[in-house]
OpenMM code with the backbone's topology and positions (N, CA, C; nanometers):
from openmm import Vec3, app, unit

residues = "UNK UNK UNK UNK UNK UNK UNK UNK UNK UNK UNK UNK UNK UNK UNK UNK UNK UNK UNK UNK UNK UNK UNK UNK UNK UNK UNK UNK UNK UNK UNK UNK UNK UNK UNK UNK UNK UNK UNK UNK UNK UNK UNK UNK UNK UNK UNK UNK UNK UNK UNK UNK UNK UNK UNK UNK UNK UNK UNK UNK UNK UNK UNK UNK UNK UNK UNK UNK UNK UNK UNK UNK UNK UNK UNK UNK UNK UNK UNK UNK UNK UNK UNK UNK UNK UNK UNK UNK UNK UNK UNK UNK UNK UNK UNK UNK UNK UNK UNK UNK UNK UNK UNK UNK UNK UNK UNK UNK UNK UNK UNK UNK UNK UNK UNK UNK UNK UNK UNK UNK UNK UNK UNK UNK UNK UNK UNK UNK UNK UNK UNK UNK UNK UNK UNK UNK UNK UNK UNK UNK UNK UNK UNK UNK UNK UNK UNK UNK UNK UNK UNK UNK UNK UNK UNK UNK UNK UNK UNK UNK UNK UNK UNK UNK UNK UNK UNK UNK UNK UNK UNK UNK UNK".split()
positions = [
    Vec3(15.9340, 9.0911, 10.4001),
    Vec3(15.8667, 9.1962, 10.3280),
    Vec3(15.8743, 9.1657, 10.1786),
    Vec3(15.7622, 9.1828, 10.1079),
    Vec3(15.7523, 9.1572, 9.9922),
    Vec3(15.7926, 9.2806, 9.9006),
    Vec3(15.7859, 9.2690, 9.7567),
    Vec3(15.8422, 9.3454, 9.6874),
    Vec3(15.7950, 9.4535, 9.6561),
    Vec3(15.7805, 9.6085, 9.6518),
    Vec3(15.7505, 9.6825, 9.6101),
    Vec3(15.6611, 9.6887, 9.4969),
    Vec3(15.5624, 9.7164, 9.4603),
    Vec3(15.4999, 9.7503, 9.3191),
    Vec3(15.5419, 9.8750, 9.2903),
    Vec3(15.5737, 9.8906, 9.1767),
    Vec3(15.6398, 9.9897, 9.0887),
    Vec3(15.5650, 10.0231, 8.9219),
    Vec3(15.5683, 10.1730, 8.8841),
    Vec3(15.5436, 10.2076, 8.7616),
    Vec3(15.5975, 10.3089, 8.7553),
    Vec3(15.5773, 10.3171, 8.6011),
    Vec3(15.6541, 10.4109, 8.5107),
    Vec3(15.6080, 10.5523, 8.5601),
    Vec3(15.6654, 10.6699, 8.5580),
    Vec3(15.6052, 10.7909, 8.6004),
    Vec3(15.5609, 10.8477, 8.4967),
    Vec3(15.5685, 10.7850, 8.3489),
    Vec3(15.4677, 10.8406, 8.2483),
    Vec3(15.2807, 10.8311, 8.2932),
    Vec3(15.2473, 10.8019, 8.3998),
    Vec3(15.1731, 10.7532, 8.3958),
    Vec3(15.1044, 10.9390, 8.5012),
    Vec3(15.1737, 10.9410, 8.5723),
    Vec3(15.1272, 11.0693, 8.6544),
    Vec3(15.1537, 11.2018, 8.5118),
    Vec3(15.2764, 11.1610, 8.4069),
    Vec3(15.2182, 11.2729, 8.3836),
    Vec3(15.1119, 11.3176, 8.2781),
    Vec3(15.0244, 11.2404, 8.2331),
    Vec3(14.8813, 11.2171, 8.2011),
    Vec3(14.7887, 11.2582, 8.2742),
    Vec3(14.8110, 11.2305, 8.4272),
    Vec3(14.7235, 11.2691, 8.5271),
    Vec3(14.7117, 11.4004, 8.5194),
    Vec3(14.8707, 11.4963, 8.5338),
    Vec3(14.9140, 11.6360, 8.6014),
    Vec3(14.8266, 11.6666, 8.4655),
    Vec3(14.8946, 11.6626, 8.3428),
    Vec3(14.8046, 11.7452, 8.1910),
    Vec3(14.6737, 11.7391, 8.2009),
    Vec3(14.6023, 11.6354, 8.2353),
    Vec3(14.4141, 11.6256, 8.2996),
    Vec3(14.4212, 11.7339, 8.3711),
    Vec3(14.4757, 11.7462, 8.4714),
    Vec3(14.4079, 11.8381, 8.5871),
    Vec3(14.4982, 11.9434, 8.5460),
    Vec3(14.5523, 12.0113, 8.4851),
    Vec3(14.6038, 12.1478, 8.4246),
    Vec3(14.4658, 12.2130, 8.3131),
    Vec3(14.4735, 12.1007, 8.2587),
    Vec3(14.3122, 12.1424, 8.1601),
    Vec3(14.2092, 12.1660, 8.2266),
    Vec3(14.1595, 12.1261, 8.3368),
    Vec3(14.0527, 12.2013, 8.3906),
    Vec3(14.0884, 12.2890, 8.4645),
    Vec3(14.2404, 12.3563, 8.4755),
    Vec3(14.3067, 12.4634, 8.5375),
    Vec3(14.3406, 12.4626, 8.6924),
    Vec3(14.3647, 12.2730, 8.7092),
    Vec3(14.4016, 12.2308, 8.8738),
    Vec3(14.5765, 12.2224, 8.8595),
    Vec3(14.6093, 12.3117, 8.9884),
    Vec3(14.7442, 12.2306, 8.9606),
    Vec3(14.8381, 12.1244, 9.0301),
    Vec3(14.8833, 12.0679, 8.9595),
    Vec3(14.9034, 11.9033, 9.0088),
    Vec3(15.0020, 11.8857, 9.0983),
    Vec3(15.0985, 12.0157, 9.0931),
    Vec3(15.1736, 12.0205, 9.2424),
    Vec3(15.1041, 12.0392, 9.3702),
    Vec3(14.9760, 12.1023, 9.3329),
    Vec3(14.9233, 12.1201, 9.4790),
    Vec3(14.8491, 11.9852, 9.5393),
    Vec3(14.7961, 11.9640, 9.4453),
    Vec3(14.7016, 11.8007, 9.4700),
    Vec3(14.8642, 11.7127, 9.5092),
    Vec3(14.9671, 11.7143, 9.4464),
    Vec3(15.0245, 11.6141, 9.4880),
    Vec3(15.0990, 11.6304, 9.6424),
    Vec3(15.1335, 11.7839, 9.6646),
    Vec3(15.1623, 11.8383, 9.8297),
    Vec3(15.0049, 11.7999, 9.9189),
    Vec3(14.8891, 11.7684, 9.8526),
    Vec3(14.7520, 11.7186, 9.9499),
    Vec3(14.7962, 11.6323, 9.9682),
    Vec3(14.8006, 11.5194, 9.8559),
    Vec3(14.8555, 11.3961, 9.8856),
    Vec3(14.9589, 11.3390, 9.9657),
    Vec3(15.0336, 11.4447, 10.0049),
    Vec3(15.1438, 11.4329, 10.0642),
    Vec3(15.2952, 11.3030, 10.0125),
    Vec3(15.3350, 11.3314, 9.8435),
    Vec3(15.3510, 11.2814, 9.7408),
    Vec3(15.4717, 11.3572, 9.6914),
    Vec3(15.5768, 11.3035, 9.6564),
    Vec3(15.6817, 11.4024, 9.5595),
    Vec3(15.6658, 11.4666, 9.4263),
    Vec3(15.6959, 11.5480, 9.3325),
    Vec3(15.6927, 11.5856, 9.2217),
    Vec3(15.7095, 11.5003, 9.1478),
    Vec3(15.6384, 11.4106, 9.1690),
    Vec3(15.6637, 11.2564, 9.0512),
    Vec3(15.6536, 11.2951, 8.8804),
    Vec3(15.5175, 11.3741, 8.8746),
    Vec3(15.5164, 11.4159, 8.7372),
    Vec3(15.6133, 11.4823, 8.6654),
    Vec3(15.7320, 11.5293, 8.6872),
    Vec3(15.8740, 11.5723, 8.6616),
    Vec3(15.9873, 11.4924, 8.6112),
    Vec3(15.9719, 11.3600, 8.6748),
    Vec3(16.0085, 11.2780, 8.6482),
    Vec3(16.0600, 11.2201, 8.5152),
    Vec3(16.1676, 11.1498, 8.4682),
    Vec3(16.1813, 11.0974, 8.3073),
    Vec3(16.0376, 11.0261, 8.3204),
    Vec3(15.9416, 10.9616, 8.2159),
    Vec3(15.8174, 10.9083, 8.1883),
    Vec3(15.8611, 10.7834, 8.1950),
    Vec3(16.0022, 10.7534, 8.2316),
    Vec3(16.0769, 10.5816, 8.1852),
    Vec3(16.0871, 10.5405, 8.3828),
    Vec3(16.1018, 10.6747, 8.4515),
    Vec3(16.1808, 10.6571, 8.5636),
    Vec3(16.0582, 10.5414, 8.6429),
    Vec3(16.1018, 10.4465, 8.7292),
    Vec3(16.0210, 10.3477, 8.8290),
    Vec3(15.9569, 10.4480, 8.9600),
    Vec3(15.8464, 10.4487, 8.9997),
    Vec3(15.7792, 10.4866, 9.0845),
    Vec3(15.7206, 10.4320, 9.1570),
    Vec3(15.7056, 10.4188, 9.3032),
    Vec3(15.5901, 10.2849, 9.3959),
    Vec3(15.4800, 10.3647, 9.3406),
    Vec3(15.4052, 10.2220, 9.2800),
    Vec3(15.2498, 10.2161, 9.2273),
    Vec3(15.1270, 10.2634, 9.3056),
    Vec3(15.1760, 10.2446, 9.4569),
    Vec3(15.0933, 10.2960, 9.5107),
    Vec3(15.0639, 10.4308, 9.5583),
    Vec3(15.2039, 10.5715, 9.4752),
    Vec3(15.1768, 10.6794, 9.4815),
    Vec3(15.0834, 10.7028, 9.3705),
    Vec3(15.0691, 10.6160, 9.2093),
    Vec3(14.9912, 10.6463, 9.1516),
    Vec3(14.8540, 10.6409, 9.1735),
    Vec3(14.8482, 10.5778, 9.2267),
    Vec3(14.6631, 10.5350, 9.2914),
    Vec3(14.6581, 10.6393, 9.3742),
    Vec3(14.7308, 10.6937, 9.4805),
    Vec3(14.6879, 10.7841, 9.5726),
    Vec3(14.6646, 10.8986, 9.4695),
    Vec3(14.7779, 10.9449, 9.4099),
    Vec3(14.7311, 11.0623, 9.2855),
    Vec3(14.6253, 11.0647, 9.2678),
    Vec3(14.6084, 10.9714, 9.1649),
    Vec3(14.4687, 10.9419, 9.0958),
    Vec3(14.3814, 10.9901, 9.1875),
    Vec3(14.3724, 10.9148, 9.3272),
    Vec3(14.2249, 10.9033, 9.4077),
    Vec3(14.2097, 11.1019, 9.4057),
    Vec3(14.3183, 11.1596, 9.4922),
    Vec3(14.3088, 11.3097, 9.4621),
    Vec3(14.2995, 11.3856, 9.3654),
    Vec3(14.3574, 11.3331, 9.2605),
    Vec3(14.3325, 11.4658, 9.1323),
    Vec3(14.1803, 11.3792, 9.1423),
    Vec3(14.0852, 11.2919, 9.1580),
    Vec3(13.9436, 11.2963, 9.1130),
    Vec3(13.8797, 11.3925, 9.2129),
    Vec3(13.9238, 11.3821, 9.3376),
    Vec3(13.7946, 11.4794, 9.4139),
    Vec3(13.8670, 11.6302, 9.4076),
    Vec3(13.9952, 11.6489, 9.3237),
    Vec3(14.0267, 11.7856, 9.3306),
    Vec3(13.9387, 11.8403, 9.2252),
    Vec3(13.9276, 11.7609, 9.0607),
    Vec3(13.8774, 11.7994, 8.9344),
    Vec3(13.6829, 11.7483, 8.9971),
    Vec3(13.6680, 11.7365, 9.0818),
    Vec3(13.5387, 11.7494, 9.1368),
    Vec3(13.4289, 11.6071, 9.0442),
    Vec3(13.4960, 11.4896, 8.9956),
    Vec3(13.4312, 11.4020, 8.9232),
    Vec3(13.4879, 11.2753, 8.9491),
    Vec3(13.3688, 11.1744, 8.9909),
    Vec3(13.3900, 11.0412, 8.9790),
    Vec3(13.4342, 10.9162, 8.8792),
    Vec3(13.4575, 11.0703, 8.7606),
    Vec3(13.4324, 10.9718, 8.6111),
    Vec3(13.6198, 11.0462, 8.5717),
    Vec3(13.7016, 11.0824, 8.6653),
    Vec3(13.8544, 11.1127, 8.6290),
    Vec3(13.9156, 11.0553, 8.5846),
    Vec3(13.8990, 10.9205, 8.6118),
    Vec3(14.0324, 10.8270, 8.5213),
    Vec3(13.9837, 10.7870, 8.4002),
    Vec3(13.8552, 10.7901, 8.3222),
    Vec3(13.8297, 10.7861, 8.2244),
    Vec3(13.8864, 10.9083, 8.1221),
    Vec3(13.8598, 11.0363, 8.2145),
    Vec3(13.9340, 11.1693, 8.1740),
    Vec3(14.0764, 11.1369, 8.0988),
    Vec3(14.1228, 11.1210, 8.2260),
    Vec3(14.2641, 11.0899, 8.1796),
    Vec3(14.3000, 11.0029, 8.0962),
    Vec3(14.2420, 10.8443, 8.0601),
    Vec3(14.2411, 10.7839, 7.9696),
    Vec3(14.2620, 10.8278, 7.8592),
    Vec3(14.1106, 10.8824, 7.8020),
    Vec3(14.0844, 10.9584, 7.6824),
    Vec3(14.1560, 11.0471, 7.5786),
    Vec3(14.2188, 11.1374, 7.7330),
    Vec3(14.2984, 11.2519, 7.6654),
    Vec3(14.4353, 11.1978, 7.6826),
    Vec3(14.4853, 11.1094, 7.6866),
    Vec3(14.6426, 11.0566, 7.7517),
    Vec3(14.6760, 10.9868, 7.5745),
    Vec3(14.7882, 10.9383, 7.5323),
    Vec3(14.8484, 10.9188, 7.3771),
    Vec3(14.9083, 10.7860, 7.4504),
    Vec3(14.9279, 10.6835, 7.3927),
    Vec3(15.0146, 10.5343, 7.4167),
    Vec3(15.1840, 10.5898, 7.4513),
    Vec3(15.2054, 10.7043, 7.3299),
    Vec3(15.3215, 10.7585, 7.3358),
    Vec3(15.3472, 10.8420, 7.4758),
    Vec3(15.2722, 10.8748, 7.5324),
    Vec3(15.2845, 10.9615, 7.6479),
    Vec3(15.3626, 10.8828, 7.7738),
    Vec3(15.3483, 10.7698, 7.7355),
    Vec3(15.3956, 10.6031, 7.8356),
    Vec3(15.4964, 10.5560, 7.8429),
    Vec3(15.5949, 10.6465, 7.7236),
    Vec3(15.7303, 10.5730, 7.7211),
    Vec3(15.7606, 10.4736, 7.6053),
    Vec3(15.8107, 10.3726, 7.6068),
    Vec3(15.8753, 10.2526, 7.5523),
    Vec3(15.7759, 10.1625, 7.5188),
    Vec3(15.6739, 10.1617, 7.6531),
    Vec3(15.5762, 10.0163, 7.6570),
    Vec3(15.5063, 10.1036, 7.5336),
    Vec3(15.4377, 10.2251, 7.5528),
    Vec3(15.3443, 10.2753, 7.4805),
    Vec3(15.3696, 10.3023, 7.3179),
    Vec3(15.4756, 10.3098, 7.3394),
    Vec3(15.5408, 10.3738, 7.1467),
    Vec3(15.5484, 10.2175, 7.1113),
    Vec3(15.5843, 10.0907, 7.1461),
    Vec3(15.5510, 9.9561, 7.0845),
    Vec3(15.4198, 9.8970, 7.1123),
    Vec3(15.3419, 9.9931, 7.1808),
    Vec3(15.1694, 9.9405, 7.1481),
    Vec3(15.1182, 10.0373, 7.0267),
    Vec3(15.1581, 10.1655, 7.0565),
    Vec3(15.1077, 10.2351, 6.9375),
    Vec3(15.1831, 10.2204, 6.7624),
    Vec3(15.2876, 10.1392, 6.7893),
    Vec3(15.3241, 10.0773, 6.6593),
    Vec3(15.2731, 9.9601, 6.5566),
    Vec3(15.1586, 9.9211, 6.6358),
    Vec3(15.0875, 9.8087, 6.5685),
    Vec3(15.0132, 9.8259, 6.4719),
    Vec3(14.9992, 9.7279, 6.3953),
    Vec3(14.9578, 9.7168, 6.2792),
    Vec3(14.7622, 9.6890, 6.2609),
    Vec3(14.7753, 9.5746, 6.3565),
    Vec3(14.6547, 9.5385, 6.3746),
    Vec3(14.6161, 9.5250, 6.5404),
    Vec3(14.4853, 9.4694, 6.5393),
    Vec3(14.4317, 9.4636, 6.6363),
    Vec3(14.5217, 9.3585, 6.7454),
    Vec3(14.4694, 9.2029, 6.6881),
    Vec3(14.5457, 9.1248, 6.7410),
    Vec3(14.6873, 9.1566, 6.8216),
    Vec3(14.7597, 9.2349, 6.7013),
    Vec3(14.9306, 9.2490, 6.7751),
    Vec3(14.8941, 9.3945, 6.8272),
    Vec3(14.7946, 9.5031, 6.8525),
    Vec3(14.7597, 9.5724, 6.9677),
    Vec3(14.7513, 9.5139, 7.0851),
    Vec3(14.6559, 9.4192, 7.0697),
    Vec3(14.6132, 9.4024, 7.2291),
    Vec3(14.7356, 9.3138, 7.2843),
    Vec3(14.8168, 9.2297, 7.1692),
    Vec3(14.9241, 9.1568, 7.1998),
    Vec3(15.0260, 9.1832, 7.3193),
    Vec3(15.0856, 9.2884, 7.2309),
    Vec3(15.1747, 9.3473, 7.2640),
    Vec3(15.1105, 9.4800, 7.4232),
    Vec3(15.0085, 9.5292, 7.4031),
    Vec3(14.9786, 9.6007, 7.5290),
    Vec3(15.0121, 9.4740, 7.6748),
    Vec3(14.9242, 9.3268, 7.6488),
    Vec3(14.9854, 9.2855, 7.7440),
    Vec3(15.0845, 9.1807, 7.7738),
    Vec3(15.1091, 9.1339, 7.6803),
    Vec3(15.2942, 9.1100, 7.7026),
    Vec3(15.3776, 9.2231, 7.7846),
    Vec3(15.3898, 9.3548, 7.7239),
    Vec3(15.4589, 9.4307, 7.7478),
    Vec3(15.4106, 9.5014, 7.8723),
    Vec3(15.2164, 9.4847, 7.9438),
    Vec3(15.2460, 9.5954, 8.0132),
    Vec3(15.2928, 9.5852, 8.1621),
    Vec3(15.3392, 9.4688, 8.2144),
    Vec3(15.4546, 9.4253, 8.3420),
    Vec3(15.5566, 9.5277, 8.2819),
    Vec3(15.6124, 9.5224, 8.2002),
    Vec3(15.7209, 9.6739, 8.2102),
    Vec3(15.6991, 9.7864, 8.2416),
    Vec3(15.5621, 9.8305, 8.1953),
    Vec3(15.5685, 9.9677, 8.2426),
    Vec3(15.4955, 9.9899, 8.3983),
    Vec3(15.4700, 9.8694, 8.4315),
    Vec3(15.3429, 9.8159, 8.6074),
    Vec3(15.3803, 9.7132, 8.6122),
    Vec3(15.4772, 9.7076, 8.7470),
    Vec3(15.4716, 9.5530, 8.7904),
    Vec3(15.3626, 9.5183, 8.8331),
    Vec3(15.2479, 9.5395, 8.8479),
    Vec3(15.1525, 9.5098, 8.9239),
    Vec3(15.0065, 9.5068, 8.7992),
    Vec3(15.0603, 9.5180, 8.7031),
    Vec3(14.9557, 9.4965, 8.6095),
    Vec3(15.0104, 9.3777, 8.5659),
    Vec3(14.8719, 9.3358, 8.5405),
    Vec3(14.8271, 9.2289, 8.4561),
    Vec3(14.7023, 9.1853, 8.3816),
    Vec3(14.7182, 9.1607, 8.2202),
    Vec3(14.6244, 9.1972, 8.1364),
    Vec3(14.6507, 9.0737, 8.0135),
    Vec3(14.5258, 9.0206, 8.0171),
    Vec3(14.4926, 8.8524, 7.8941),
    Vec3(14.3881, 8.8941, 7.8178),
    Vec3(14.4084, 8.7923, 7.7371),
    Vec3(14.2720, 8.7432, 7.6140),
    Vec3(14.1549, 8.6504, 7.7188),
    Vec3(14.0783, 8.6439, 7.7063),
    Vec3(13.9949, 8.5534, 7.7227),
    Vec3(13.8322, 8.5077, 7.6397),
    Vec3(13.8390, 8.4018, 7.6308),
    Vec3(13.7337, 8.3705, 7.5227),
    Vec3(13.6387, 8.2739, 7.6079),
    Vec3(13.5191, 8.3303, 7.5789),
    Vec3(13.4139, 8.2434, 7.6741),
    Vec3(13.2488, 8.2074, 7.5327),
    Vec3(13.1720, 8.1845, 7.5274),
    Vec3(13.0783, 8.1729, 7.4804),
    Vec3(12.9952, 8.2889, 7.4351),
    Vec3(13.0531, 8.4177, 7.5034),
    Vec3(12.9699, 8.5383, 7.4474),
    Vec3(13.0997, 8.6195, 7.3572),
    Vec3(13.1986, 8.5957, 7.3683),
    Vec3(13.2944, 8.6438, 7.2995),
    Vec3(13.4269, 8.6263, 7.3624),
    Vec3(13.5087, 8.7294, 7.3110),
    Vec3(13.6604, 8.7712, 7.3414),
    Vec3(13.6629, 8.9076, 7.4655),
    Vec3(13.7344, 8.8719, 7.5305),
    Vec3(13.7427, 8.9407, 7.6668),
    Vec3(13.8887, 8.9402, 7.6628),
    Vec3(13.8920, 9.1389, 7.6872),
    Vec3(13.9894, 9.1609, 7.7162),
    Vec3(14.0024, 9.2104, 7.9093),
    Vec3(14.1509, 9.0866, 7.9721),
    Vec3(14.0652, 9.0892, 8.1364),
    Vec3(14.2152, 9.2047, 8.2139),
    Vec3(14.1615, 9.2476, 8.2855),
    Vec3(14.2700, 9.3102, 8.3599),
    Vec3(14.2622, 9.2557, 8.5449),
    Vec3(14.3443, 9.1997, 8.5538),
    Vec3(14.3655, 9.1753, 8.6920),
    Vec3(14.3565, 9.2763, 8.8041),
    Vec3(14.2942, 9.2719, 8.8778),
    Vec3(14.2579, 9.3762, 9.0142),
    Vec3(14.4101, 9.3887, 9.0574),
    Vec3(14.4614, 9.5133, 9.0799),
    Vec3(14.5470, 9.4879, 9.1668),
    Vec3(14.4886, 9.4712, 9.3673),
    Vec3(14.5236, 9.3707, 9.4153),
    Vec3(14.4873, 9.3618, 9.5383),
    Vec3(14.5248, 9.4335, 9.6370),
    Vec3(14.6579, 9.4860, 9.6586),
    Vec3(14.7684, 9.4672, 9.7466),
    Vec3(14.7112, 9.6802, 9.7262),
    Vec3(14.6375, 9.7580, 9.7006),
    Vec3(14.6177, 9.8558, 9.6664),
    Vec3(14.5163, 9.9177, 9.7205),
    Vec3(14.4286, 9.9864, 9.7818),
    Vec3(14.2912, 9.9791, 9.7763),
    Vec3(14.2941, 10.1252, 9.7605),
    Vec3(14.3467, 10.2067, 9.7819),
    Vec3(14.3006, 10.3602, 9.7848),
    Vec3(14.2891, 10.4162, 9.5881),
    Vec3(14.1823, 10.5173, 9.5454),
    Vec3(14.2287, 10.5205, 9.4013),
    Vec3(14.2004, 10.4229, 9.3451),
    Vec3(14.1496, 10.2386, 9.3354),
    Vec3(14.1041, 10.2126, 9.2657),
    Vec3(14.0494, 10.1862, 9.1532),
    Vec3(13.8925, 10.2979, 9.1674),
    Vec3(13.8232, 10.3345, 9.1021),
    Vec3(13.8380, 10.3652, 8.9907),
    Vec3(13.9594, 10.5099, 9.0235),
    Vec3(13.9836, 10.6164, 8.9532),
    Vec3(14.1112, 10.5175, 8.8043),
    Vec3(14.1776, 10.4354, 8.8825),
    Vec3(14.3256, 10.3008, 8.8209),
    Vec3(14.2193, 10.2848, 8.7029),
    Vec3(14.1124, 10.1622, 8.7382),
    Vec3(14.0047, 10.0661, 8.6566),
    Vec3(13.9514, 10.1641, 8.5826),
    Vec3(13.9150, 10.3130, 8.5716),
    Vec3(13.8660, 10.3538, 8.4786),
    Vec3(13.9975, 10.3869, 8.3536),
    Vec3(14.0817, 10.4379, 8.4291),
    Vec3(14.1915, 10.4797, 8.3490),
    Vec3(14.2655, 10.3173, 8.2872),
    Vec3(14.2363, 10.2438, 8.3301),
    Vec3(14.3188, 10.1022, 8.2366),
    Vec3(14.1968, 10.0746, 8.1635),
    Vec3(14.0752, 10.0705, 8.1634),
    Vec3(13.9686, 10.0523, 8.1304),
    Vec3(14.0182, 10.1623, 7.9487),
    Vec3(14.0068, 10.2660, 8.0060),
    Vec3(14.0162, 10.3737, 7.8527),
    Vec3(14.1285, 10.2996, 7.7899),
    Vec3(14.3147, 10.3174, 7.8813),
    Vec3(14.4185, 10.2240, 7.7689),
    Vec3(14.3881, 10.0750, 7.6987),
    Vec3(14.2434, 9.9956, 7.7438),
    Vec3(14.2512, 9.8930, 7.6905),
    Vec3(14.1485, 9.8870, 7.5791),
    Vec3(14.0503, 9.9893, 7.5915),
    Vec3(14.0198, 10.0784, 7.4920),
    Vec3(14.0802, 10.1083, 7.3384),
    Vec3(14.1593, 10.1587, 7.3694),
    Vec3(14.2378, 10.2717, 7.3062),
    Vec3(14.3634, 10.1685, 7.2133),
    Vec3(14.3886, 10.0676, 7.3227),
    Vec3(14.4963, 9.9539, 7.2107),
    Vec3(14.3891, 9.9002, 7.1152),
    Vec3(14.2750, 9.8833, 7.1278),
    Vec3(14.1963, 9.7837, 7.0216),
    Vec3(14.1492, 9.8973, 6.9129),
    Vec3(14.1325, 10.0563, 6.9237),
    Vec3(14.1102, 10.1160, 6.8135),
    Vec3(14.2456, 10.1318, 6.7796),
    Vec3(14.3445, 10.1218, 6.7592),
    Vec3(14.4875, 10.1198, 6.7122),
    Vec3(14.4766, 10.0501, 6.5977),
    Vec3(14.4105, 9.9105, 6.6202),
    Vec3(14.3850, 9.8216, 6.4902),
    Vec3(14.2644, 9.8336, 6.4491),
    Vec3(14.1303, 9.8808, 6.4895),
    Vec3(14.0045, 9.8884, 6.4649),
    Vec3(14.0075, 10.0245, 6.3751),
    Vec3(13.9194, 10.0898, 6.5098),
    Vec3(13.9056, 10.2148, 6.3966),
    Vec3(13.8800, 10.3089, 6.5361),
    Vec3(13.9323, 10.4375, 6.5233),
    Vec3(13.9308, 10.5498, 6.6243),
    Vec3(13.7563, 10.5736, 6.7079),
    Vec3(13.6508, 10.5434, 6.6619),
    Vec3(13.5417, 10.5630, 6.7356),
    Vec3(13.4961, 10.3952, 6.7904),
    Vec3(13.5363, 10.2640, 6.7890),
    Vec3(13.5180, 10.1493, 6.8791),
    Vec3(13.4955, 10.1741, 7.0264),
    Vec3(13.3582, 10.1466, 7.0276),
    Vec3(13.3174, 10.0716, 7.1470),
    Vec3(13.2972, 9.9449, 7.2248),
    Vec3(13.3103, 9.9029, 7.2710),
    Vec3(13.2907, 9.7765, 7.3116),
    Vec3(13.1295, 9.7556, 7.3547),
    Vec3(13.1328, 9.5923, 7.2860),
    Vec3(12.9296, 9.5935, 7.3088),
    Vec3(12.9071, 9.6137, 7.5071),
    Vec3(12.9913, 9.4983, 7.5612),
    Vec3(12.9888, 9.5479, 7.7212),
    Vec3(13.0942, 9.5605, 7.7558),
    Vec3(13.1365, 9.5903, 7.8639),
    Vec3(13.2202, 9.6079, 8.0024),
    Vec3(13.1521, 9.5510, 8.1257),
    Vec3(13.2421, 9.4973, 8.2057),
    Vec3(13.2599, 9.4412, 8.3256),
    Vec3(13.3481, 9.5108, 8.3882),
    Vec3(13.3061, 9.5910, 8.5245),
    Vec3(13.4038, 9.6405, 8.6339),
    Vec3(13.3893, 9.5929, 8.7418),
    Vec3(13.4898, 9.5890, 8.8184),
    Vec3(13.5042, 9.5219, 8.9915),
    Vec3(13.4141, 9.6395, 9.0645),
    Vec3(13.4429, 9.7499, 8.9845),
    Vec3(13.4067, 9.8780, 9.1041),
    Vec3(13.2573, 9.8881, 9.1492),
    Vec3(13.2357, 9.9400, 9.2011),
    Vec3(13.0657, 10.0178, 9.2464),
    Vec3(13.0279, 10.0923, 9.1012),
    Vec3(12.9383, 10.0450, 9.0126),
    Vec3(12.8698, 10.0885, 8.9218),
    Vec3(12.8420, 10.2629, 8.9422),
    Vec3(12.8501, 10.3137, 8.8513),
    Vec3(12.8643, 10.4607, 8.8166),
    Vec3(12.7533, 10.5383, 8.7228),
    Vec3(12.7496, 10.6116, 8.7422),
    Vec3(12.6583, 10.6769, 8.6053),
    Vec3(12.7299, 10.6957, 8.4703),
] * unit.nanometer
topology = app.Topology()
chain = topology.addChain("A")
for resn in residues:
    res = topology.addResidue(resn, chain)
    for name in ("N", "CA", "C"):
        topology.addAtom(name, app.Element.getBySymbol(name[0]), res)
């Protein structure tokens, strides 16, 4: 048997504050899920990764939208993450943003993994699929999608968009 994937439980409680704001509450989605009070949790404590994906997949069809983990992205702080997040949100510039997000983010997800890549149309920032996962997905790739976001206006500037995106998922509105 192979090793567990594990993350930080700062990560559910981003989720629970999403779905409190549209007035869901995240103990009940997580008793659907059939899931412990993870969001209670220290934000430092280790969690199997694959209760976060199940979360995720439920708080989206509880908050009634396909577009949830972007939600949560958006409204979620680097600081909300713990350790990994307060030394991404300490950067100066861009470069040592995106640096440091993935150097560091195997600490807060064993199961993440996140590079530079440079091809002929530019700089690509890539995030590795997790495989070993399939439920929730969707809901993961939008929400790492916003944190990888969110490290490059750290050094940019608070309204950066990126010219494209590339997702694994089923295209969305």
């Amino acid at each position: 048997m192979g090793a567990i994937p594990l993350t930080r439980a700062g990560q559910l409680v981003d989720v629970a504050a999403s779905l409190e704001d549209i007035g869901v509450s995240p103990e009940r989605v997580l008793r659907l899920a059939g899931l412990p009070m993870w969001h209670f949790c220290d934000p430092e404590d280790l969690i199997p990764s694959r209760h976060t994906y199940i979360f995720m997949q439920h708080a989206a069809r509880a908050a009634g939208t396909e577009a949830f983990g972007l939600r949560v992205g958006e409204g979620s702080s680097f600081e909300s993450l713990g350790s990994f997040g307060k030394a991404v949100s300490r950067s100066l510039t861009i470069h040592h943003a995106v640096d440091t997000f993935c150097h560091l983010v195997s600490r807060f997800s064993s199961v993440s993994s996140f590079w530079l890549a440079e091809d002929d149309d530019g700089l690509w920032l890539c995030r590795r699929q997790v495989e070993s996962i399939e439920t929730g997905c969707r809901q993961m790739e939008q929400y790492a999608l916003m944190q990888m976001i969110k490290a490059v206006r750290l050094g940019a500037c608070p309204s950066w968009i990126p010219a494209r995106i590339a997702l694994r998922s089923d295209p969305q509105p």
